[in-house]
C-alpha positions as CSV (number, residue, x, y, z in Angstrom):
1,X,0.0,0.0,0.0
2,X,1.2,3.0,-0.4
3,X,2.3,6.0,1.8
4,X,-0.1,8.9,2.4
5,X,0.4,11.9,0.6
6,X,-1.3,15.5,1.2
7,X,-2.4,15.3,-2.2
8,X,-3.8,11.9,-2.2
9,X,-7.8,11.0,-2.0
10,X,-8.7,8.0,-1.1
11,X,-12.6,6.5,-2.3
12,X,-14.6,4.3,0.0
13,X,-16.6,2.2,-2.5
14,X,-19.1,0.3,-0.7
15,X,-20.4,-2.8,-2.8
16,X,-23.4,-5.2,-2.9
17,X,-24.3,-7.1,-5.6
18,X,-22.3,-4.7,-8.5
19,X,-20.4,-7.2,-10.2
20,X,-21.5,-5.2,-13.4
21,X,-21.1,-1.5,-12.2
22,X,-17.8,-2.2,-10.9
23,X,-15.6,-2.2,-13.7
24,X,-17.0,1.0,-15.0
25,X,-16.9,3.0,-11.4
26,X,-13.6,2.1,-11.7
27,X,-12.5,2.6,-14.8
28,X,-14.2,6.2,-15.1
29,X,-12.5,7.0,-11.0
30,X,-9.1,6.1,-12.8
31,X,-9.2,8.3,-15.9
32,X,-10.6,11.1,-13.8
33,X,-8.2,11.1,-11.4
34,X,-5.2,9.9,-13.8
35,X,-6.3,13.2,-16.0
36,X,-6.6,15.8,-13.9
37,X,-2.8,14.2,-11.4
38,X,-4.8,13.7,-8.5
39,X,-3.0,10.5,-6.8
40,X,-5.7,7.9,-5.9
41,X,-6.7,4.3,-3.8
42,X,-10.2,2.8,-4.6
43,X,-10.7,0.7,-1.3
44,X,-13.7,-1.4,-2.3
45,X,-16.0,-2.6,0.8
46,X,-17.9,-5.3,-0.5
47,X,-20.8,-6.7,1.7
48,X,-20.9,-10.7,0.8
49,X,-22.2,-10.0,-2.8
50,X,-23.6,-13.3,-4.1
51,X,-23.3,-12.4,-7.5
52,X,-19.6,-12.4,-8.1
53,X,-18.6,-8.9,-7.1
54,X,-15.8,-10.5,-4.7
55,X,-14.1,-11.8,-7.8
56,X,-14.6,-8.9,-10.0
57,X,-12.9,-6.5,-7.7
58,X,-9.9,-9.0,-7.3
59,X,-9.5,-8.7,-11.3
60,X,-9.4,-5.0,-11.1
61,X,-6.9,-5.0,-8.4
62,X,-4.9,-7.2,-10.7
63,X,-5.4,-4.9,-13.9
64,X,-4.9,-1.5,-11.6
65,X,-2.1,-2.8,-8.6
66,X,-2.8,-3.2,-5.2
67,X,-1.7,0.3,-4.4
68,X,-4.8,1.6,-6.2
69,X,-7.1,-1.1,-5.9
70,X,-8.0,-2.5,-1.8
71,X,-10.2,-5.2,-1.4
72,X,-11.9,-5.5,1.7
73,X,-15.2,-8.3,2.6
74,X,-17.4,-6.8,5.2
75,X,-21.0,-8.1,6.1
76,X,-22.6,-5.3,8.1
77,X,-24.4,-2.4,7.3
78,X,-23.2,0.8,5.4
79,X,-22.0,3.0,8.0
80,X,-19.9,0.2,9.6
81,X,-18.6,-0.1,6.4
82,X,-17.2,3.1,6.1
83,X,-15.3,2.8,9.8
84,X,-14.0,-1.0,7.9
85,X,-13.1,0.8,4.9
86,X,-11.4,4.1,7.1
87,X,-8.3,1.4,7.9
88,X,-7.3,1.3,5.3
89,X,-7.5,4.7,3.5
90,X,-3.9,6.6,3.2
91,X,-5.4,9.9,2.1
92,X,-5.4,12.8,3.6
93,X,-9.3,13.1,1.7
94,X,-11.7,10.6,1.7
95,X,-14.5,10.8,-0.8
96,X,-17.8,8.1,-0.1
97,X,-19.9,7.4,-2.7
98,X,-22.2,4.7,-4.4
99,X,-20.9,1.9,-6.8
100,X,-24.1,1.6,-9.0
101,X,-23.1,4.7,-11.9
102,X,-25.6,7.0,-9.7
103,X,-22.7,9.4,-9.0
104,X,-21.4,11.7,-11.8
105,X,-17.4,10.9,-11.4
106,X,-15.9,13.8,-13.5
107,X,-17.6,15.6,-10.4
108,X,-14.4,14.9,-8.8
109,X,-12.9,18.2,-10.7
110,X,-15.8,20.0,-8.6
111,X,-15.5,18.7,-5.6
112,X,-11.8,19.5,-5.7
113,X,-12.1,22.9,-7.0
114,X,-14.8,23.3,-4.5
115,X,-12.9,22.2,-1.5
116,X,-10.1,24.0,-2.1
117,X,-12.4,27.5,-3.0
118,X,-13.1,27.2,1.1
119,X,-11.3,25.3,2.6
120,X,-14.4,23.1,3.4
121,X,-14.0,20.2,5.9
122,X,-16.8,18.7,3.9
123,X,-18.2,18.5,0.3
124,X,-21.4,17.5,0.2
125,X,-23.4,16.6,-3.1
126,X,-26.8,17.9,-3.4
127,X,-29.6,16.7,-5.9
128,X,-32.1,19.7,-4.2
129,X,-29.7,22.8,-5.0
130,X,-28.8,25.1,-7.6
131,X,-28.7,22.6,-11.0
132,X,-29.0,19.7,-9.0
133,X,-31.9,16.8,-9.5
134,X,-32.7,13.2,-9.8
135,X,-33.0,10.8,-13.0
136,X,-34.7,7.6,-13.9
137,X,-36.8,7.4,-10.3
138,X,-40.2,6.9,-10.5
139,X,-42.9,9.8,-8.9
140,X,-42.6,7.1,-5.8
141,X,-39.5,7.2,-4.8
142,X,-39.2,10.8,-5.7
143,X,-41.8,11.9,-3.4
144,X,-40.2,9.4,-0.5
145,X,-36.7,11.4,-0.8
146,X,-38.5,14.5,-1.2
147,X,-40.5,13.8,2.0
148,X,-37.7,12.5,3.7
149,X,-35.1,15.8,3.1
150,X,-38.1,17.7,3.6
151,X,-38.5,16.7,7.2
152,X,-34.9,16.7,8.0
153,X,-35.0,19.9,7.5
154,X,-37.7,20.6,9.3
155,X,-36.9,18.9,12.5
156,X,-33.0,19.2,12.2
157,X,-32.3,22.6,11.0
158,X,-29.1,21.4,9.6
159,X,-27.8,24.2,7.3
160,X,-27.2,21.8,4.9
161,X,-29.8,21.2,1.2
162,X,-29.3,17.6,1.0
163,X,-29.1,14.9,4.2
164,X,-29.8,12.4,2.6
165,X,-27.2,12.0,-0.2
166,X,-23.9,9.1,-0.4
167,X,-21.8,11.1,-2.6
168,X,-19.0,13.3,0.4
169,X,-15.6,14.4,0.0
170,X,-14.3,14.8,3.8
171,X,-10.9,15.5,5.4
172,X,-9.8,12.3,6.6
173,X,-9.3,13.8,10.4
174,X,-12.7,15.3,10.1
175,X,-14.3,12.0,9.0
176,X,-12.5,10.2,11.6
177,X,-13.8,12.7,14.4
178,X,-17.8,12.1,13.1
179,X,-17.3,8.5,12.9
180,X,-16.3,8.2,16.7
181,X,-19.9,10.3,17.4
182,X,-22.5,8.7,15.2
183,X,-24.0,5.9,15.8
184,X,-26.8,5.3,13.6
185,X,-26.8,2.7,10.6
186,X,-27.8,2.2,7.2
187,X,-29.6,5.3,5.2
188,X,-29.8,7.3,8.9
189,X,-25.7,7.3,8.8
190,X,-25.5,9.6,5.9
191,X,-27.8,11.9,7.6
192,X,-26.3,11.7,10.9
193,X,-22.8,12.5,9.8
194,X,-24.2,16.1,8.5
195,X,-26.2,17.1,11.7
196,X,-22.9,15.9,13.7
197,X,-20.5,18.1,11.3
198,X,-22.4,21.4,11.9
199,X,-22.6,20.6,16.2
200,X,-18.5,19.9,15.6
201,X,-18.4,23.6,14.2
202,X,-16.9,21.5,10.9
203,X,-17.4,23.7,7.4
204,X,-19.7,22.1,4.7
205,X,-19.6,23.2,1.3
206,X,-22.1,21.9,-1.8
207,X,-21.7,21.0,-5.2
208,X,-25.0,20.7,-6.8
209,X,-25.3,16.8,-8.1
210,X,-27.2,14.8,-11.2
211,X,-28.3,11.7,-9.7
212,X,-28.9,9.1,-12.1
213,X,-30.7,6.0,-11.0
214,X,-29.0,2.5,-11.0
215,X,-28.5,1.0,-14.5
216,X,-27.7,-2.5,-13.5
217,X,-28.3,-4.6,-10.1
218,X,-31.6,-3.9,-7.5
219,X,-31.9,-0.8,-5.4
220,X,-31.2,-2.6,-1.4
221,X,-34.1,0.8,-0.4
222,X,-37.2,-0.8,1.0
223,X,-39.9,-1.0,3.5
224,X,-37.8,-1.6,6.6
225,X,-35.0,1.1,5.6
226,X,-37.8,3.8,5.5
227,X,-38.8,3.0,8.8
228,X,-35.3,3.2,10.4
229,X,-35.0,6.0,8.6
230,X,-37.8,7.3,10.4
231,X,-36.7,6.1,13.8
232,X,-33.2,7.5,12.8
233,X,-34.4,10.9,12.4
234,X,-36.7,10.9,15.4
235,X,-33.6,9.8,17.7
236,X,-31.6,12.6,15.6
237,X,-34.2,15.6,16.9
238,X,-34.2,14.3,20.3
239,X,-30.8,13.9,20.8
240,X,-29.4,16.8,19.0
């Protein structure tokens, strides 16, 4: 592995079931980052895919080196994943996002522009800002994100357009810092980690986001992750 750098970001890839997304994910993160010098890991978290993700990743880390490719096998849910997949980062930025395509990569360029313009802590994508919006969801799930940020802000007052979203760039210390304070799971996580940032005193900047739904593999959203959700943010405005 190699050393850390001050210049080097480091992406927490999260994977279930993206045997077919993953090549591509990781193929556009290396050209973007490759084109633009930015020195780079992919450490790829996968959670017990049954579909031959395991095996697709240790390909990639053939074709791309170990120093730029991390394989890691972790069965718990995201949030978790991210502490897992903080071992093993070396950069002194950390960018989360989702493996399934959702996530514009050449927003990379902004997020680093955008970082560096104020010295954020944190870089937050938003879908419900500026440019910003969501593709290929039906009026369902639109209206259940909708609903969902719509209440966080309500409740949570957080300062921040868009709680809800998987797609960060944080300073590795500051990441490190919100991970030791939240303690929610799952979808709630995400949220948590914004509402913890702005009781820190951490700076949040946005990038507004095109979020394009999932081209291959099933969303893991259902039922039971709306109610935690809802749990999750009831907790949240209690505690906080």
């Amino acid at each position: 592995m190699a050393a850390p750098g001050p210049g080097r970001v480091s992406v927490l890839l999260p994977t279930y079931n993206e045997r077919d997304n993953l090549p591509l994910v990781v193929w556009l993160l290396a050209r973007t980052f490759s084109d633009s010098g930015i020195d780079f890991e992919i450490i790829i978290i996968d959670d017990g895919s049954p579909d031959g993700t395991q095996e697709v990743a240790q390909q990639l880390e053939k074709i791309y080196g170990s120093d730029k490719i991390v394989r890691q096998l972790f069965l718990l849910p995201s949030g978790t994943a991210y502490i897992h997949g903080m071992k093993y980062a070396t950069g002194s930025f950390i960018v989360i996002m989702d493996a399934d395509l959702s996530h514009h990569v050449r927003l990379h360029f902004m997020y680093c522009g955008k970082q560096k313009e104020g010295n954020f802590d944190i870089v937050s994508g938003t879908r419900y800002k500026g440019n910003g919006g969501v593709y290929g969801w039906d009026l369902k799930r639109k209206l259940i994100s909708r609903g969902a940020n719509f209440l966080t802000q309500v409740l949570l007052r957080p300062g921040a357009s868009d709680l809800t979203g998987s797609f960060r760039l944080y300073r590795k210390e500051v990441l490190q810092k919100l991970m030791e304070k939240c303690v929610s799971k799952g979808y709630v996580f995400q949220m948590e980690m914004i509402v913890r940032a702005r009781q820190l005193g951490f700076t949040i900047g946005e990038v507004p986001i095109s979020f394009v739904d999932r081209v291959y593999g099933e969303s893991k959203l259902g039922g039971n992750e709306i109610v935690s959700f809802l749990k999750g943010l009831l907790t949240l405005f209690a505690t906080t």
